[in-house]
C-alpha positions as CSV (number, residue, x, y, z in Angstrom):
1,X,-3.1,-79.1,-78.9
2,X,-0.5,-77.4,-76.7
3,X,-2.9,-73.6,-77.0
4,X,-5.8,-75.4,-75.2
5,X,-6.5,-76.0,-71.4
6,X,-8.6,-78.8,-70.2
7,X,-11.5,-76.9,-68.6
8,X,-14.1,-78.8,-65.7
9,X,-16.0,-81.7,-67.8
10,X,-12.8,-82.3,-69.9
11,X,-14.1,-79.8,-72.8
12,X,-11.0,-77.5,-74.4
13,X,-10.5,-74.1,-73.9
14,X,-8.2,-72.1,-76.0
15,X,-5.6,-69.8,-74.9
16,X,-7.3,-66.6,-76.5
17,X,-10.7,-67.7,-74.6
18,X,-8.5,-67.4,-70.7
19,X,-6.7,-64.4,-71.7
20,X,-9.8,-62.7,-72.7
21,X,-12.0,-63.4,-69.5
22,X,-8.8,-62.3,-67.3
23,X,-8.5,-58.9,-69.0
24,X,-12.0,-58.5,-68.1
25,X,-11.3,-59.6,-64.5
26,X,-8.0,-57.9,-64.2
27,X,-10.3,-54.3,-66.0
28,X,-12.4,-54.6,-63.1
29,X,-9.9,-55.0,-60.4
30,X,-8.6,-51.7,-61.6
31,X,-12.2,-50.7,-61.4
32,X,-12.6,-51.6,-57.4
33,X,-9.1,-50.6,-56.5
34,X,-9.5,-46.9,-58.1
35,X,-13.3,-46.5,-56.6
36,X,-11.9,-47.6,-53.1
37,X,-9.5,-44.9,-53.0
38,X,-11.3,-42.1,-50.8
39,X,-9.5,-39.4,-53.0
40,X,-9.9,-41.0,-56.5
41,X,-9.2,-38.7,-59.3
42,X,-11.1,-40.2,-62.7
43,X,-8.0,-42.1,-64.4
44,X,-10.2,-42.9,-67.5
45,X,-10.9,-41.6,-70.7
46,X,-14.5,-41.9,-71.8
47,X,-13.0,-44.1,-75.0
48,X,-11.1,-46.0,-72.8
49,X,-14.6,-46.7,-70.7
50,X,-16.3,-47.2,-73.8
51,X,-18.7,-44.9,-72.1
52,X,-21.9,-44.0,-74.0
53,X,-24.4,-41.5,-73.2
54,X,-27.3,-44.6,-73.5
55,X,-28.1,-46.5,-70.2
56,X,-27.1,-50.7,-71.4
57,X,-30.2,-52.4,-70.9
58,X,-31.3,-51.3,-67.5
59,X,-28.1,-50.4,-65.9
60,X,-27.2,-46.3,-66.6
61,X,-24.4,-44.5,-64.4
62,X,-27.1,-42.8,-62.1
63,X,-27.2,-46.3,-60.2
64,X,-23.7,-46.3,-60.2
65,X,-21.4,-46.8,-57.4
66,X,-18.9,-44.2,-58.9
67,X,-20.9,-41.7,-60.3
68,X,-21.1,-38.3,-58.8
69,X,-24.0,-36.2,-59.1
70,X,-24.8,-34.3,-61.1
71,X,-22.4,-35.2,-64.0
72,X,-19.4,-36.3,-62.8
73,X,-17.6,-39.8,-62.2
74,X,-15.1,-40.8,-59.8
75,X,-13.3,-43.6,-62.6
76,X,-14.0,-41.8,-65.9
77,X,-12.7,-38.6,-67.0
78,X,-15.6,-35.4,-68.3
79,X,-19.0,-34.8,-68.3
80,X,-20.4,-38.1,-67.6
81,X,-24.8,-38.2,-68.3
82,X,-26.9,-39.9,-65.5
83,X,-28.2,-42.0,-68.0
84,X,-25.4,-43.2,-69.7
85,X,-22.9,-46.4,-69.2
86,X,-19.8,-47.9,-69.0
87,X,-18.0,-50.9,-68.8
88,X,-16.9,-49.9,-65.3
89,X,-20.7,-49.8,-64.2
90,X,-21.1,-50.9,-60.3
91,X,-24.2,-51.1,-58.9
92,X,-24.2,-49.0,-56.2
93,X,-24.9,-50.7,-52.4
């Protein structure tokens, strides 16, 4: 099949399955690069965050590296909750 790459132990790995984990990669690139500015301005929406005002498992935006307290986040856009989360979560150092 010409769609597949041979991945380590000779198992295939579609074309679809790569392209999805680099978006991810490539999303959190943006992620870094945008928080590493010292005068980032929040560039995302909370839909394009898929930010929800529910901590995901353990991790909410209070531990975040980009959140601002006592609402506000350096990456995405409005009032963001301490306790919420979103796909740009960085635990902070």
């Amino acid at each position: 099949m010409k769609d597949d790459v041979r991945a380590e132990g000779g198992r295939s790995v579609s074309r679809r399955t790569v392209l999805a984990g680099t978006r991810v990669i490539l999303g959190a690139g943006v992620a870094v690069a945008a928080a590493s500015r010292a005068d980032a301005q929040p560039s995302f929406t909370q839909g394009e965050a898929h930010y929800q005002t529910m901590p995901k498992d353990s991790f909410r935006c209070g531990m975040c590296g980009s959140f601002k307290p006592p609402n506000s986040c350096q990456l995405v856009k409005g009032i963001i909750a301490p306790s919420g989360w979103c796909m740009y979560f960085s635990l902070r150092d």
